[in-house]
TILUM-568404 format. One record per residue (C-alpha): residue in three letters; z, x, y; residue number from 1. Coordinates in steps of 0.5 Angstrom, whole numbers, plus 500, padded with zeros to 3 digits. Each point is the difference from the previous one (the first is absolute). Layout:
# residues N
> ALA|Z|X|Y|NUM
...
This chain:
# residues 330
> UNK|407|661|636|1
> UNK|499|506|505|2
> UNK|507|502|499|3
> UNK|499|500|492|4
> UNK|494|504|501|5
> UNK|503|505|504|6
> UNK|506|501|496|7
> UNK|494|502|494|8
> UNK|496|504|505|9
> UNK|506|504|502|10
> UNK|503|500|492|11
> UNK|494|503|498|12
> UNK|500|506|507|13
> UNK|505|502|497|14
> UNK|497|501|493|15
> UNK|495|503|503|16
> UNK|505|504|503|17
> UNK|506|502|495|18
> UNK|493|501|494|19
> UNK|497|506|506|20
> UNK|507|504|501|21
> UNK|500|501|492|22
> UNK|493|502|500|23
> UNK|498|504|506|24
> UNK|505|505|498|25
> UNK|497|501|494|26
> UNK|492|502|504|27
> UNK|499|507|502|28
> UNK|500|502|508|29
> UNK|492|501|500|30
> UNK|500|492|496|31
> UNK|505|497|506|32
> UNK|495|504|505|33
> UNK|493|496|497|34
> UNK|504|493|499|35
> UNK|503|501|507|36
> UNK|493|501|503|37
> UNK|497|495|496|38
> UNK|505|495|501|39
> UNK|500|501|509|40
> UNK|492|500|499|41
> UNK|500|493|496|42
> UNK|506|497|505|43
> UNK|496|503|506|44
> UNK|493|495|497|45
> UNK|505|495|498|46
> UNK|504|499|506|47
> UNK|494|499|505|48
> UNK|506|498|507|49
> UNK|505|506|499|50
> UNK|492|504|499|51
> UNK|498|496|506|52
> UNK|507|502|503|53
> UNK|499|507|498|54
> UNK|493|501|504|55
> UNK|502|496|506|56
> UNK|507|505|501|57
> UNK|495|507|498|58
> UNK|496|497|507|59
> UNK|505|499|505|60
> UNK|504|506|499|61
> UNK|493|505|499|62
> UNK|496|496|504|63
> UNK|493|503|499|64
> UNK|502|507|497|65
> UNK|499|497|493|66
> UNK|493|497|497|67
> UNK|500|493|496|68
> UNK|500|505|494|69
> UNK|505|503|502|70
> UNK|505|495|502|71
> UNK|498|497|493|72
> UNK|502|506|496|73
> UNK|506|501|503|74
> UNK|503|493|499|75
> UNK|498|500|492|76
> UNK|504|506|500|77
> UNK|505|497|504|78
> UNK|500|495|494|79
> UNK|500|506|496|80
> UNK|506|503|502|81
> UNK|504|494|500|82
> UNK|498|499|493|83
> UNK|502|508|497|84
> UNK|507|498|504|85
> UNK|501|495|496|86
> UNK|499|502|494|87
> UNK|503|507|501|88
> UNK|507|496|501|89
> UNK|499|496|493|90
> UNK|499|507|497|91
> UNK|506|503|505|92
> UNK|505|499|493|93
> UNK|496|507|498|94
> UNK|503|503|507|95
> UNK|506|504|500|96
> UNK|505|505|502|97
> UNK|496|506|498|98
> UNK|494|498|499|99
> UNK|498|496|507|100
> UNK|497|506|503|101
> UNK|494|502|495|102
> UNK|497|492|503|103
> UNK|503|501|508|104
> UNK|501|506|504|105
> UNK|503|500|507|106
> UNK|500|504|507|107
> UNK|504|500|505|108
> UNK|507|498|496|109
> UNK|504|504|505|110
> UNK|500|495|505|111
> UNK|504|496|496|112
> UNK|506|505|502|113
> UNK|498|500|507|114
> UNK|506|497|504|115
> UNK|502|495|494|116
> UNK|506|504|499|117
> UNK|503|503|494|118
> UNK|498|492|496|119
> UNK|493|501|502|120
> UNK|501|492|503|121
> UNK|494|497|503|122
> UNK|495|495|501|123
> UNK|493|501|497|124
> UNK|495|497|503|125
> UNK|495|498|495|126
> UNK|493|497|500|127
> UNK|495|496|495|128
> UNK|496|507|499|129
> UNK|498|503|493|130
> UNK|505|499|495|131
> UNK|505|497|504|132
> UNK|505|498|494|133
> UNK|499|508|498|134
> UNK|504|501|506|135
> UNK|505|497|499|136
> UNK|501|503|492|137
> UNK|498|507|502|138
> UNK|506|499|506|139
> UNK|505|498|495|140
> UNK|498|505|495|141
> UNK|501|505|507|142
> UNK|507|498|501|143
> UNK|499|495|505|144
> UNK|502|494|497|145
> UNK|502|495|504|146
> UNK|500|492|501|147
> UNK|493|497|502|148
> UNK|499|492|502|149
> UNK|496|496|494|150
> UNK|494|496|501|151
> UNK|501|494|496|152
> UNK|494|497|496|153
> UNK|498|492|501|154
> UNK|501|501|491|155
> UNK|507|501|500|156
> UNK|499|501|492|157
> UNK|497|507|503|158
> UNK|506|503|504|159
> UNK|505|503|495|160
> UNK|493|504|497|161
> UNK|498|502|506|162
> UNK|507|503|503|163
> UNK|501|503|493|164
> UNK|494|504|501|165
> UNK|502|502|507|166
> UNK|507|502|499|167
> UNK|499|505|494|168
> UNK|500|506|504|169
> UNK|508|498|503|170
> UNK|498|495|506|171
> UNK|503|493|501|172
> UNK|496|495|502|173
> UNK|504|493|504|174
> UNK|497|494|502|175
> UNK|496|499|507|176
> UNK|506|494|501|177
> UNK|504|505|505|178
> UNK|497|506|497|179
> UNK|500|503|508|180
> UNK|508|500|500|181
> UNK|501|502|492|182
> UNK|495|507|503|183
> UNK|504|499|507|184
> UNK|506|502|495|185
> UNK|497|504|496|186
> UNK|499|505|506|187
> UNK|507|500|502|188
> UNK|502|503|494|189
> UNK|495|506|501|190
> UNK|494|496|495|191
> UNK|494|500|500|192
> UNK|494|495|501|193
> UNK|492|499|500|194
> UNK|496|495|502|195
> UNK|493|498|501|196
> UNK|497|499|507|197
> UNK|494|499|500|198
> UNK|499|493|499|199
> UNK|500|494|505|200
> UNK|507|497|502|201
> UNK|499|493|504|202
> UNK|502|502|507|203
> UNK|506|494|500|204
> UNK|503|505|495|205
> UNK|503|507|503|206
> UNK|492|503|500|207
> UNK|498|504|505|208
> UNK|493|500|502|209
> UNK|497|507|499|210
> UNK|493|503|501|211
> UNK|497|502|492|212
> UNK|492|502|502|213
> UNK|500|498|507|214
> UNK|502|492|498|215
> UNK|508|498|501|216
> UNK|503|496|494|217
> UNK|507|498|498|218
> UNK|504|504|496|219
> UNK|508|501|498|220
> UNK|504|503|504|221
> UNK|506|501|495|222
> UNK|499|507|498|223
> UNK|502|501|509|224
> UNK|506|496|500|225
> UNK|502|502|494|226
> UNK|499|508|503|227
> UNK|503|497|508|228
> UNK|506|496|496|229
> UNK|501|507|495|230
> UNK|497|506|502|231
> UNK|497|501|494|232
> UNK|494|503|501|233
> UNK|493|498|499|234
> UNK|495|504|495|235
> UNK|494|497|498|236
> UNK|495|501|495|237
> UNK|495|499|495|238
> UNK|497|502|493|239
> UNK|492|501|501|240
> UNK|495|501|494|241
> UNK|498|506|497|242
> UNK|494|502|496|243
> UNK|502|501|493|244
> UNK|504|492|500|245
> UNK|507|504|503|246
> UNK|503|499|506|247
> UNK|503|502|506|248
> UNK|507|499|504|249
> UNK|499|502|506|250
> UNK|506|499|505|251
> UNK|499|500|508|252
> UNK|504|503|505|253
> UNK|507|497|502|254
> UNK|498|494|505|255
> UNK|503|505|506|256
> UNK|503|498|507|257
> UNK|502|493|499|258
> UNK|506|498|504|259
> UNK|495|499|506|260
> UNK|495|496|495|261
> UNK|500|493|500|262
> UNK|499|496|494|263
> UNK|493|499|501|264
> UNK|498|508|502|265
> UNK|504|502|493|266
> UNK|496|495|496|267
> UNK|494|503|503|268
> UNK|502|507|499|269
> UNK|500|499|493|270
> UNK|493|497|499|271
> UNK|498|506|506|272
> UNK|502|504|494|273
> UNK|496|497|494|274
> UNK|494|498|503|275
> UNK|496|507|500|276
> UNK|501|499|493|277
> UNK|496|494|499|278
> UNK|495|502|505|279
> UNK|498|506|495|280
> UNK|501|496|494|281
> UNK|500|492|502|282
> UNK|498|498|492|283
> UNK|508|500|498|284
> UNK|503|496|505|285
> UNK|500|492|499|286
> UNK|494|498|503|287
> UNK|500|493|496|288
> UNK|506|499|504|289
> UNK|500|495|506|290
> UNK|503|506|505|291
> UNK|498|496|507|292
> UNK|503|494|500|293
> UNK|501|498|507|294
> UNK|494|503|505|295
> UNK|502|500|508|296
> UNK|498|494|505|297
> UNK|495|506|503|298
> UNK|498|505|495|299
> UNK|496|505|503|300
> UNK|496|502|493|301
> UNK|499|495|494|302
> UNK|505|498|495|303
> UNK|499|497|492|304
> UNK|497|494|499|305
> UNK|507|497|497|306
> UNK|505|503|508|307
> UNK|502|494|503|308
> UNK|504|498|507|309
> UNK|507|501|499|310
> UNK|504|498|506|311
> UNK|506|504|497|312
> UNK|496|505|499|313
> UNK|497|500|508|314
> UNK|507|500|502|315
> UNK|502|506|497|316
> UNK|495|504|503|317
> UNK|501|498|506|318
> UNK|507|502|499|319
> UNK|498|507|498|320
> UNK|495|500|506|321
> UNK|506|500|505|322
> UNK|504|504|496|323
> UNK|495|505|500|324
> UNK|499|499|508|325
> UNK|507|501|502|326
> UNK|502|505|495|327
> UNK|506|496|497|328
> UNK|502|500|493|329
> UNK|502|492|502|330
């Protein structure tokens, strides 16, 4: 009965969804802005754990800097955002070669040609920050297509319309299953690649620990071993919200001085790269996300209530902790 039931469910998501794609291409953009905001704030009264999860998260990572009120308005902007991320990539088909830069503009697109060679091959580190999907169009729309991992959905019914809409400004999305050596290969030809690096990773699964706020957490390495196995460079970004309902792309820095780096001390310096942004402006970035799985068997400031003990995760940091003191990449 539960498994009839499911397949309902999961027919009538992706009902939901293909009956989405044909309308929200049919809104205005000032129509995508109100039904976003007004979607993540209903979602943020509905959702009271990610809400709870959001607030708990803004605590541990500004302390005493920002009042209840405050906390709670960023976490329903959070939802917000999310939201206007969402429906902006089901109104995405309306986005083209030449008319992507009346909705997002970008800064910094020079470092894309720093030390990437005559290919402009890199690895473009990425985070859940404003309109995260946009990124990804607006690179392709740049040039800077490249093959990027997919996140598979439990309702398969959902994937093809998904990587359909993600793939029309000429990237290629492949599966998870093997998806680090299809990237590995891919760079060896002098391609490109994004992925995102923000979310928790179990220690267990080549993560490396890195302070986000103060607080360690586990993250993927895989954007490092790919730079040590291929030596393409790492350049992060992030696409940030403006006023008017469009967006920026903006690129960092290329991750410099790396041969003496560690896996670890390469993850972190990309975070190093992003985290000013979220501290001027905190509401875009995921805040509903679970981002400090794992707390330390000692820590010396307060996690979320949902960080448990992991003995993994300890044995990373202590490795870390004597890398650190021996100064060995080891």
């Amino acid at each position: 009965m539960r498994s009839q039931w499911k397949r309902i469910r999961y027919r009538l998501e992706w009902l939901g969804l293909v009956l989405a794609t044909k309308l929200i291409p049919l809104c205005s953009r000032k129509v995508c802005y109100h039904l976003a905001r007004t979607a993540g704030a209903l979602l943020s009264f509905l959702d009271r754990h990610r809400y709870n999860v959001a607030l708990i998260n803004l605590e541990a990572a500004f302390g005493d800097q920002l009042s209840l009120h405050e906390r709670r308005k960023i976490a329903r902007e959070s939802f917000q955002y999310f939201a206007r991320t969402m429906v902006d990539l089901l109104w995405s088909p309306r986005l083209t070669q030449q008319n992507f830069s009346r909705y997002i503009e970008w800064q910094n697109v020079e470092e894309t040609a720093h030390g990437t060679g005559k290919e402009r091959s890199m690895i473009i580190a990425c985070y859940h920050y404003g309109n995260f999907e946009w990124l990804s169009l607006a690179g392709g729309f740049l040039d800077l297509k490249g093959t990027i991992i997919s996140q598979e959905f439990k309702n398969s019914l959902l994937d093809p319309i998904f990587k359909k809409l993600r793939e029309q400004s000429g990237h290629e999305l492949v599966p998870r299953e093997r998806g680090i050596i299809r990237l590995y290969k891919v760079l060896r030809r002098k391609g490109r690649t994004a992925l995102l690096v923000d979310l928790t990773v179990p220690p267990t699964q080549g993560a490396v620990a890195i302070d986000c706020f103060g607080l360690k957490t586990s993250v993927t390495s895989a954007h490092a071993w790919l730079h040590e196995q291929t030596g393409v460079p790492i350049i992060p970004a992030h696409c940030e919200p403006l006023r008017d309902g469009r967006y920026r792309l903006v690129f960092h820095s290329k991750i410099e001085c790396t041969a003496d780096m560690t896996h670890q001390q390469i993850a972190q310096a990309c975070w190093n790269s992003f985290e000013p942004y979220v501290q001027k402006n905190p509401a875009p970035w995921l805040w509903m996300y679970k981002h400090w799985r794992y707390r330390p068997a000692k820590p010396d400031r307060p996690y979320p209530f949902y960080a448990n003990f992991y003995r993994p995760f300890e044995d990373m940091l202590e490795r870390d902790n004597a890398r650190a003191i021996n100064g060995t990449n080891l």
